[in-house]
Every structure is written in C-alpha cells, then in structure tokens.
N, C-alpha and C positions, 0 to 999 in steps of 0.2 A: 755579718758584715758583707757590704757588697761586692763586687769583684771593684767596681773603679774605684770606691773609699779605699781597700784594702791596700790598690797601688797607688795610691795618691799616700798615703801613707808608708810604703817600701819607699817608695821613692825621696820622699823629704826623709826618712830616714836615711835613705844613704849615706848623706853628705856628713850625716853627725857619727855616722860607724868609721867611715874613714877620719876622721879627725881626729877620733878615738885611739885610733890604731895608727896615723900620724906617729913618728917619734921611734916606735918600736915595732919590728919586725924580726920573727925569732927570737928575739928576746934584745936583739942589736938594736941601739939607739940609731936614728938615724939624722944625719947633718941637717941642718937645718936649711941650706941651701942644694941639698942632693934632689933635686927636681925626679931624674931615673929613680930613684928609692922610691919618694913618695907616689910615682906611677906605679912601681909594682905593688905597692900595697892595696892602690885604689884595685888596680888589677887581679889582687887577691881576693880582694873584699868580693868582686864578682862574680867572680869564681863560687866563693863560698854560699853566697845567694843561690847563682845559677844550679849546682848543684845539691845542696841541700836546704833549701828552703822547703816549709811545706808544701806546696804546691810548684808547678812549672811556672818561672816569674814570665813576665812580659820585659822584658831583657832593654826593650827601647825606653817603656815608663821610668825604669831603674835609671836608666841611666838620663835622662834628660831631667827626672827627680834631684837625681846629684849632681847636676850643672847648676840648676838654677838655686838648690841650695848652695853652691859653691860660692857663684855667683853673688848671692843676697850673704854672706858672712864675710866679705869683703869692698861691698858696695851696694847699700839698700836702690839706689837707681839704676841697675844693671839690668841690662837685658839679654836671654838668648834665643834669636827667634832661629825656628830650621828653616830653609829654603822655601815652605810655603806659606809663613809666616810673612818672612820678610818680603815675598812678592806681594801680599796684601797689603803688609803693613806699606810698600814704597808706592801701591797706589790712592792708598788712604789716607796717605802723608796733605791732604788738602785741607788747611788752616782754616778755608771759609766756611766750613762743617758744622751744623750744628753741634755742639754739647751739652753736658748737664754742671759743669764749674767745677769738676774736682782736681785738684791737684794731687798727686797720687807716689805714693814711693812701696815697698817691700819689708813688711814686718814679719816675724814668724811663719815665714812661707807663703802668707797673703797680700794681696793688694791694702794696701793702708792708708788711711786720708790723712794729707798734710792740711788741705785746706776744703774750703768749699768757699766761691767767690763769692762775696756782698752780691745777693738778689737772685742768686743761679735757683734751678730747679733743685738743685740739693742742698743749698743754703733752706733755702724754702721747705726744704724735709727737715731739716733740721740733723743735718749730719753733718758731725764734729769731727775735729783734731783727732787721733787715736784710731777712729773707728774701725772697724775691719772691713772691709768689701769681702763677703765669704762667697757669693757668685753673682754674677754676670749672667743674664736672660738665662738662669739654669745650670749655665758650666760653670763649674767651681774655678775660683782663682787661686786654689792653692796649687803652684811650683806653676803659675801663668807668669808667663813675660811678662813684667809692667808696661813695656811698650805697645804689648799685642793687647792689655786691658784696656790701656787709656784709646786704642783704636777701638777697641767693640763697643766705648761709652760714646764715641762721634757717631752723628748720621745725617740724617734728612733732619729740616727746621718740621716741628710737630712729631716726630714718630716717638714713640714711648719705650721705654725701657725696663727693667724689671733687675732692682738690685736688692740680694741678702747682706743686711747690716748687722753684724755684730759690736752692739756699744759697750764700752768699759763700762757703764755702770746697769747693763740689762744685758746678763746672758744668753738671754731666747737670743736668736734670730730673727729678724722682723725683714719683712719683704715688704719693699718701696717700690711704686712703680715710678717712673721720671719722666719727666714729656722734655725732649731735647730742644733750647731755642740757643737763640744767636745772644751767647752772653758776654756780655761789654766790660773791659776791664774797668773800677771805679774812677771818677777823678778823682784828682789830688782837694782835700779841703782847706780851706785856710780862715779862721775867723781868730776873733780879736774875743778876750775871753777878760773876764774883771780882775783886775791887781795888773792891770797892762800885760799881760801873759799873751802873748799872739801863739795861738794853737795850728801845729799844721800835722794831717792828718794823711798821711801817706799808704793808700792801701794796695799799690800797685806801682809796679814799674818798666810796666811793659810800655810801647810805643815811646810819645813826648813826654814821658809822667814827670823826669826828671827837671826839664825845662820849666814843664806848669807847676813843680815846688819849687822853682828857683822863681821864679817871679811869683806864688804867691806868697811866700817868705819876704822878696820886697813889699811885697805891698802892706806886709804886716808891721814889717819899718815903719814904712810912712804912717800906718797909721798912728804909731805912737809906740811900739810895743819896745818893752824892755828886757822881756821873758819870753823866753821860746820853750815849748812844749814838742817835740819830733814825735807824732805816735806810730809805730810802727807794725802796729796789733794787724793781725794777718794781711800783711802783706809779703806774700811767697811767690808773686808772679814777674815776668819781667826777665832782660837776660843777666846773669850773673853779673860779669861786666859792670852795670850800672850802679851797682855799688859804690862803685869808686868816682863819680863825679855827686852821688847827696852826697857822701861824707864829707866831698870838696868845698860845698854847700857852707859847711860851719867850722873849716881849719883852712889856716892861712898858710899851715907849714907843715913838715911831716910824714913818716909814712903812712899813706893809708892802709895798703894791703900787698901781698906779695906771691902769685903763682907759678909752683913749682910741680914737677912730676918725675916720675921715673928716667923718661926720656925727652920732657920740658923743661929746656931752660929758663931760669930762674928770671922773673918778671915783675921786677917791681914799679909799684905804682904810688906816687906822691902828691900832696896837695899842692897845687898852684892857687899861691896868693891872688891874680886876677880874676880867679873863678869863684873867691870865697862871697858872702854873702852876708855870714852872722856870725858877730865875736862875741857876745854875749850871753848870758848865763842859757846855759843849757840842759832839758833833762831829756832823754828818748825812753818810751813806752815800748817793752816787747812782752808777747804770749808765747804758747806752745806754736801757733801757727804762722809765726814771725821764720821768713826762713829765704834761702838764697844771698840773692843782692839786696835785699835788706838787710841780713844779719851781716854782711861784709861790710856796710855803714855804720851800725850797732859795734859791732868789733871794732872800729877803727875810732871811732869814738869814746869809747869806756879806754881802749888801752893808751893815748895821745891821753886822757887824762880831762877830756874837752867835757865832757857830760859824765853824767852819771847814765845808767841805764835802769831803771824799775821795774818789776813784773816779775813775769814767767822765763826759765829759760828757754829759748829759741829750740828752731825745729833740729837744725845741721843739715845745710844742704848748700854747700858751694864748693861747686868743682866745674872742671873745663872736661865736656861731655863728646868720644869721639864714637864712630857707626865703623864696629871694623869689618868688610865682609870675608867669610871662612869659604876653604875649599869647598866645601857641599853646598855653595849655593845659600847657607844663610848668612845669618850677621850677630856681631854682638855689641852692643852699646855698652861703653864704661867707661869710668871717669879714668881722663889721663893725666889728671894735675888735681892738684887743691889749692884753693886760696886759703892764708896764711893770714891771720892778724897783724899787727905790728910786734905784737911779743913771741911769734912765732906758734900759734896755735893753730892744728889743722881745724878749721869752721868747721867743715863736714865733719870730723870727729866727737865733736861732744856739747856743738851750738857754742850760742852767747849766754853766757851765765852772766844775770844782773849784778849788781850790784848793789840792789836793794829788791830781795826777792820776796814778794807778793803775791799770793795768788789772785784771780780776779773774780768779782761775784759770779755766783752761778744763778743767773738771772729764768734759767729756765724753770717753769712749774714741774712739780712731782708727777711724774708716770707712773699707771699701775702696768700688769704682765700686757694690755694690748694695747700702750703708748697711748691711752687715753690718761688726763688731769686727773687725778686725784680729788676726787670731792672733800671741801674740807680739808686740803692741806694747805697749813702757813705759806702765804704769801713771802716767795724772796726776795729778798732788797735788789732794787732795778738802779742803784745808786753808779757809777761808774765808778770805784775808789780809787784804781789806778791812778785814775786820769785826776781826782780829786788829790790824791798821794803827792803826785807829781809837781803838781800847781803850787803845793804846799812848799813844798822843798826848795823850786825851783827860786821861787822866790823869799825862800829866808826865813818862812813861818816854822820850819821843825826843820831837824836835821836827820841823817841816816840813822843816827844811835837814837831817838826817838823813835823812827819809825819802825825800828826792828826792837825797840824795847832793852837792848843789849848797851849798856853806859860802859862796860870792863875793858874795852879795848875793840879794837879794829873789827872788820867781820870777814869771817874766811865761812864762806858759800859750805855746800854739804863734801862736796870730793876737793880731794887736795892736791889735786892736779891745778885748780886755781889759784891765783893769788889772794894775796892778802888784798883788799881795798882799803885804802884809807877813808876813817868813815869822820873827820877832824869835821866841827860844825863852822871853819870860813866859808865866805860864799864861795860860788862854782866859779862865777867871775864875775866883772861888774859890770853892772846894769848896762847897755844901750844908752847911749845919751841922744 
C-alpha cells in the first residue's frame, strides 16, 4: 500500500475512531453536550495514533482527514479549505468559467454527482446520479473539499480534464477525460400534451427560470389545458430560495416552507394568492436528481395536499449556505439553516419521498468491463412511464392504489419517519374550466 492510499485512509478513518469512542472515555459515559469531554477524546485518539501506530503518522493528513469526515457526517455540502485553498478557491470564485455541468455534494469521503446538467460535457459521458468522482486530473478526492473539487473542475472554455468515475453498477474505475465549455442552464419547457394535460417541464432554476414557468404555465391555460403535469426530473440547479415562488405557482394559500437554524431565526414563507397561477389538478414528477429549490416546491406541494408527487425520492439538499473564515487564514462552508416543509421535515435530511414511488426506465444500453454496448444485449424500453404514470393519474384514468398494486389501504413509503398518504381514488381537484 502506498504511503498516500495508506493516509488517505488513516485519515478518513479518524473521524469514525472518534465517534466510536464518542460517549465513553475510561469507561465514563460522557454528556452529550460536554463539548471539553468530546475534545479530549479526539485528543486521545491522537495521541494514540501518533504514538503507536505502525509507522510515524503524518500528524497534519490525520488530522485534516478527520475534519473533513467530521464535516461530511454532519453536512454532505460542507467544506474545509486551509488558508491556501481558500486563497485559490476566493480567486476562482469567477462564475464566467468554463465547466463540465456537475453538481456535486460528499458521499463516503468522495465527491459524489448530484446531477450532470442536460447537454454538459459530463451529461455527454454519461455520468449519473450516485456516481463517485474517485480523482480529479490524478489527485484523489477522497477527504477533498467539495468546494476545492467543484474549483479544479472550472477552467478555460476548451481545456480538458481527466476524471475517475466510480458507477454503482460497474466497480472498475473508468477514466473520462472532459473538454470544459460554457454550459447554459436548460429552459423551462411547456407543451400541451393529449387528454388536455399541459406539461411543464422545469429543469433548472437558476436565473429567470421561475418567471419563464410562470408564463409558460399561462400560456398552457390559454391553450386549453385542464391537467398540469410539473416535472421536476433533475432539476438541482438554481438558488434555494426559488423554491418558494413555483410552489406559489399552484397554491393560493398556505405554508410553503419554513427556515430555521441554530442561530436563524425562524422564517416563514407563504403562498400569495396574486401570485398563484394554477388551481387545478395537479401531479409533480421527481428522481434521485430532483434536489434543492426544486424539492422545496415538491415538499410544499405533496404536504398542502395540492399534488401528488410520483417517482423517485428526491436528492436532500436545502439549506441556507454560509463561508465562515477561521483564524489560520482558511474557511469553512456549512449549512447554517434548513428549509423545513410545511409538516416540519428537514428537506436536507432525508429528500421528498413520493407518494407514489416509481422507479424510472433505465433507458441506457448494457456495458461490458470497458463501457463499450454489449453486442446483442435486449434493447431497454425508451418509454418515459413516469411521465406516462403521471398523465394517467392526473387525469382520472388509474388511481394511486392502481398504480402501486396495493387496494388494502393507504401507502406508507419504505421508512416511517413518513406519513401515511391518502392514496382515496377522488380526483386531485377539478378540472380548469
């Protein structure tokens, strides 16, 4: 093993020695708000390394290993950069920068994709939901800042990059190389779809997004439409915040959402009837890569009772995000609030769980060991069913306890930290006139 594997692995193990050791010391339980206690243990713990480990440890890897696991077991968008990080990262901070579309948070001590935007250079790899980012042009991102990762993936428009993908369903490693362009958030879509269904198709919320689904939801009025279809399928871009004027989008009344923090006061936010748009039956579409101020839309709508929500659950990722700088010249990014559903669920904790959960085709072909098609393997269905699912429902052809197969009563989701939904076949509400 090599000398940098071996501390890249002391190191993310720190952080699970100490939590281990968390609670007792000497054999003394210890309070659970004794802040002094739980420092002398981490204190112990290094001790213990530093002098009996096999080897002489590298004393700084140790310990910047068990920040940033610290960090990532309390906030997968955390960051700690050291003082010459954060001088990079505060010149790098220039938005006009090429990139390669990934959206990015903190899985298992790696960078992990939330998204990859519609048409980006990594869209175009074919890199998903889940995936692991294992390095960056060579240097491993395991126990890397997220903030200093998503810097090393900006640069020049044209220059190429070279990332190690680890996919959930192909162990190896596969190295991608990426040509960085100038990638443009999606617009908003809106078309008129048969059974009067106006489909509006939201894959971003960054800039005006919110504006151009409020008008093109009018215009799907006008054209006649009776049914509304919201799809929310990855859209995770966009500032949190904007969550709460879609929702406003399709409720007249109500809480939408609510942010709160340790040291933020409590901040609720409500629907204004002159800003509503559509009262009529309603269904929202989300995936795994459904995340942010979309899923604060999604929440505020399954729990107001307004729509149902079909699909995947959501990614969890809405919080109020501060830069705090430390005496050594660095900094640490963390969330200092969460937004809050109307039933009081922290979003960042555990997403939007549907209410009629689906999974969506996996339209992509079979890969052998070097991400080349499979000769000869069955052809997967390129059908959307979601979006076919949804149509259905929305407009009165099947109902939840159809679609889930389940006639015995209600449906409670897998974890029962959820509610119950009523899954009763009246309509959602009535039609648009």
């Amino acid at each position: 093993m090599n000398s940098n594997l071996r501390w890249m692995i002391v190191g993310g193990s720190t952080c699970i020695v100490v939590l281990l050791l968390v609670g007792a010391r000497s054999g003394r339980a210890i309070e659970r708000d004794d802040v002094y206690g739980h420092l002398k243990v981490y204190t112990e713990v290094l001790e213990r390394i530093k002098l009996e480990y096999v080897e002489e440890p590298d004393m700084k890897s140790v310990t910047l290993g068990a920040i940033n696991g610290l960090l990532e077991s309390v906030d997968p968008f955390a960051s700690y950069l050291n003082a010459d990080q954060y001088r990079q990262y505060e010149k790098g901070a220039d938005t006009s920068k090429a990139s390669v579309g990934l959206i990015l948070a903190k899985r298992y001590g790696y960078v992990a994709v939330v998204d990859a935007l519609p048409g980006s250079p990594a869209d175009k790899a074919n890199i998903n939901t889940g995936d692991l980012i294992e390095s960056i042009n060579n240097v491993a991102t395991r126990d890397m800042p997220l903030a200093y990762a998503e810097q090393l993936l900006r640069g020049d428009i044209g220059s190429t990059i070279t990332v190690t993908v680890l996919r959930l369903k192909n162990p190896e490693p596969e190295k991608i190389a990426l040509t960085r362009a100038n990638v443009s958030y999606p617009a908003v879509l809106g078309k008129m779809m048969p059974n009067e269904v106006g489909y509006l198709h939201v894959t971003s919320l960054a800039g005006n997004r919110v504006d151009e689904a409020k008008t093109k939801l009018a215009d799907l009025k006008k054209q006649g439409a009776k049914y509304v279809v919201l799809d929310l399928r990855h859209c995770s871009t966009g500032d949190q915040e904007k969550g709460v004027p879609l929702a406003n989008l399709f409720l007249e009344s109500g809480e939408i959402a609510y942010l709160k923090g340790q040291k933020t006061d409590k901040q609720d936010f409500t629907a204004k009837a002159e800003d509503s748009v559509w009262q009529g039956p309603l269904v929202v579409i989300t995936d795994r890569a459904t995340a942010g101020a979309a899923e604060i839309a999604a929440a505020a709508l399954l729990d107001d009772k307004r729509a149902q929500v079909v699909g995947e659950r959501s990614y969890g990722d809405a919080s109020m995000r501060k830069t705090i700088q430390m005496d050594d010249g660095g900094a640490v990014i963390l969330s200092v609030a969460k937004y809050y559903s109307p039933s009081g669920k922290a979003i960042q904790d555990g997403g939007v769980t549907p209410s009629v959960q689906l999974a969506e085709n996996d339209s992509t072909p079979e890969l052998d060991q070097d991400g080349n098609p499979v000769p000869g393997a069955p052809t997967r269905p390129t059908e959307d069913n979601l979006l076919k699912q949804s149509i259905e429902l929305v407009t009165g052809k099947t109902t939840i306890a159809q679609l889930t197969g389940d006639t015995n009563g209600p449906i409670r989701p897998p974890d029962a930290d959820h509610p119950i939904v009523d899954k009763s076949p009246t309509p959602l509400q009535k039609p648009e006139k």
